[in-house]
N, C-alpha and C positions, 0 to 999 in steps of 0.2 A: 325402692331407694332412689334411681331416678328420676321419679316421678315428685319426691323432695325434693329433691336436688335441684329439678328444673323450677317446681315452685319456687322456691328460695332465690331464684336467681333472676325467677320473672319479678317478684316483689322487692328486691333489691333493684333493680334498673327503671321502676317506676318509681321509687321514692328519688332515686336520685334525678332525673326526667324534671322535675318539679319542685330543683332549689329554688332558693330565694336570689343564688345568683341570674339565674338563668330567666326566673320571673321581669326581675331589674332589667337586665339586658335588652329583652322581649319591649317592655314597658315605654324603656328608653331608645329603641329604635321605632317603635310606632309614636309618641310622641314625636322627634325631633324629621319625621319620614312625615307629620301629618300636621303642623304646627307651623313648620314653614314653609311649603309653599299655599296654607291657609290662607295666612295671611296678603302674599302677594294673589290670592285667587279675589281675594275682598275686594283689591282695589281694580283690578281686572274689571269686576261686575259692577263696580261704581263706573268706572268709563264707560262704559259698554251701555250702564241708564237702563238696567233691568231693574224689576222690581223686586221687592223682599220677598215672597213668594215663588219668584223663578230661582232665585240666590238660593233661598232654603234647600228648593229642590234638588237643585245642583251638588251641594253640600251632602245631603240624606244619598242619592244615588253615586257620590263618590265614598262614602262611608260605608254603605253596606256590599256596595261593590270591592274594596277594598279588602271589608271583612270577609264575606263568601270566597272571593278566589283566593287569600292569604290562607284560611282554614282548610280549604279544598286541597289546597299544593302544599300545605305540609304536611296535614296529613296522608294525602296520597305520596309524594318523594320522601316523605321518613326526613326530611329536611328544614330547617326553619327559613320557610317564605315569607315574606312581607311586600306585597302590591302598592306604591303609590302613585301618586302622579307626579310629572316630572315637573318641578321648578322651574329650570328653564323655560320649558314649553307654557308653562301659565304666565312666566313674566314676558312672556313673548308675545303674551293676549293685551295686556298692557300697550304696549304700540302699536297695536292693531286695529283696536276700539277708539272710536268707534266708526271707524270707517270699514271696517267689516263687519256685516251684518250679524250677529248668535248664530244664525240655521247657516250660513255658510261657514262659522267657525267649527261647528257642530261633526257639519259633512265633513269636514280637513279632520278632525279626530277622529271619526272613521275613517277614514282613508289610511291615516296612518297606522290606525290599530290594526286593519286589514292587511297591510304591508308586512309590518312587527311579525304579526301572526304566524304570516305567509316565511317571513325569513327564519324564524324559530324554527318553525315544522320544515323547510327543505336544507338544513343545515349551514346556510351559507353566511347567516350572520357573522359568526368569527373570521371568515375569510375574506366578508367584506367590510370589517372595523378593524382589520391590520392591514388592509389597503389605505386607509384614511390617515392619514399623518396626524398626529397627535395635537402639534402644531396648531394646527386649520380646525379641528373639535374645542382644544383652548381657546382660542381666537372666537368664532361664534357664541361661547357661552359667556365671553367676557364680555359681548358685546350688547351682549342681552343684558345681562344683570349689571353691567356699568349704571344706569341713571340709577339705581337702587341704590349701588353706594353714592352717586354724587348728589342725594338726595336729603345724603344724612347731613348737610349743611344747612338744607332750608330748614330740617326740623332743627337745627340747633338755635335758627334764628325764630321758628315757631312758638318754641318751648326749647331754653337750655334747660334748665331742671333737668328734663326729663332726659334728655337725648345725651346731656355730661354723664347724667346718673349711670345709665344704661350703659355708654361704653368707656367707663372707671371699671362698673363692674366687673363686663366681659375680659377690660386687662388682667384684675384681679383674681376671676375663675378659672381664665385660661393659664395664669402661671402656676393657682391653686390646687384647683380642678380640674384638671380637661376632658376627664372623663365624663363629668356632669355640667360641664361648661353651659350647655345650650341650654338647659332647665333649668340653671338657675338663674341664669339673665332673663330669661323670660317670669318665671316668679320672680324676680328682684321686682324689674319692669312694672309686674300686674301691683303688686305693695305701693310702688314708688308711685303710679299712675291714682290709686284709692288716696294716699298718703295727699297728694296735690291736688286733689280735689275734680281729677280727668274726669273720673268715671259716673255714668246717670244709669245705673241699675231701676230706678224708678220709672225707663221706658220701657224695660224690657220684660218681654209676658213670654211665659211658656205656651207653647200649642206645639198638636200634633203636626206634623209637617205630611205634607199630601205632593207625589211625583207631579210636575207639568209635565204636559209633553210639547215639543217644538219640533216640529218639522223638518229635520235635514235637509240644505241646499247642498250645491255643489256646483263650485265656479274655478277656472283655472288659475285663478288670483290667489284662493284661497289654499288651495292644495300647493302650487310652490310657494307661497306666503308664509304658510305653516305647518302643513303635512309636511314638505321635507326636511323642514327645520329641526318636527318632531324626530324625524326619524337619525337624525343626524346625534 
């Protein structure tokens, strides 16, 4: 009778494990964790003057990287992980390129990962992010992502169409929506962009995408330039 009892209650906690809310949820945090700082990663590798084959690779090795340690830590912590890269730290790449060389920006990402790592495992992280004034983390990250928003002026003189279109929408999703706010401005966006005639699908080929490798440097410019920027 136990041994029902337990069945029943293992196959009741796996149906429930596997709503459709919890699908959504999952969906809509790896979209919105993976879509925008995409984006600012594109234009990163345009300054930067790497070719489409280094960009691919970049892209596949943040992707499946993403994927392996997200599956690995939820299912080992019983918890829902999600691994992405930080926004900040990419639009951070944006004023750095291309006067930083890739294999020195490369080395500052280890370096910080190495650090992270190191702070994780000896416990000191929370004790050293309630040293940090709140203040002084808002101030750095606005200062990073400031030209992003003052940017949205040239594309209004680039293309209004598109750039009114897109934040009408966001007013409208945000008082609508907020939940599904970012997804649908970005489909509104991808329509409104096909709709105006942006888009050349006729250049774009599928293929297998293949890792580069690039050579890690390591320069003291780099590591305070953006290793602690990351880590901050």
């Amino acid at each position: 009778m136990s041994q029902d009892t337990n069945g029943t209650l293992e196959s009741v906690t796996a149906k429930s494990t596997w709503s459709v809310s919890a699908v959504t949820a999952g969906l809509l945090a790896v979209i919105i964790s993976y879509a925008g700082p995409l984006a600012i990663f594109f234009q990163a590798a345009h300054t930067a003057h790497v070719g489409n084959d280094v960009v691919a690779s970049w892209v596949w090795s943040i992707s499946m990287g993403g994927a392996v340690s997200g599956l690995t830590l939820s299912w080992w912590l019983k918890q829902p992980i999600i691994t992405a890269w930080s926004a900040p730290g990419t639009a951070l790449l944006v004023t750095l390129f291309p006067g930083m060389p890739v294999s020195d920006a490369i080395g500052a990402y280890i370096v910080a990962g190495a650090c992270i790592l190191a702070l994780g495992l000896s416990g000191l992280f929370d004790q050293i992010t309630k040293r940090i004034p709140q203040g002084i983390a808002c101030g750095m990250m606005a200062g990073i992502l400031f030209q992003f928003g003052t940017n949205v002026f040239k594309s209004v003189a680039i293309n209004p169409w598109l750039a009114f279109g897109m934040l009408g929408s966001y007013l409208v999703f945000r008082r609508w929506a907020v939940r599904y706010c970012l997804i649908l401005v970005l489909a509104f966006g991808c329509v409104l962009a096909i709709a105006l005639g942006l888009t050349h699908f006729d250049t774009v080929s599928l293929r297998v995408t293949h890792p580069v490798f690039t050579l890690p440097t390591w320069s003291w410019q780099s590591t305070i330039g953006l290793a602690v920027p990351c880590l901050s």
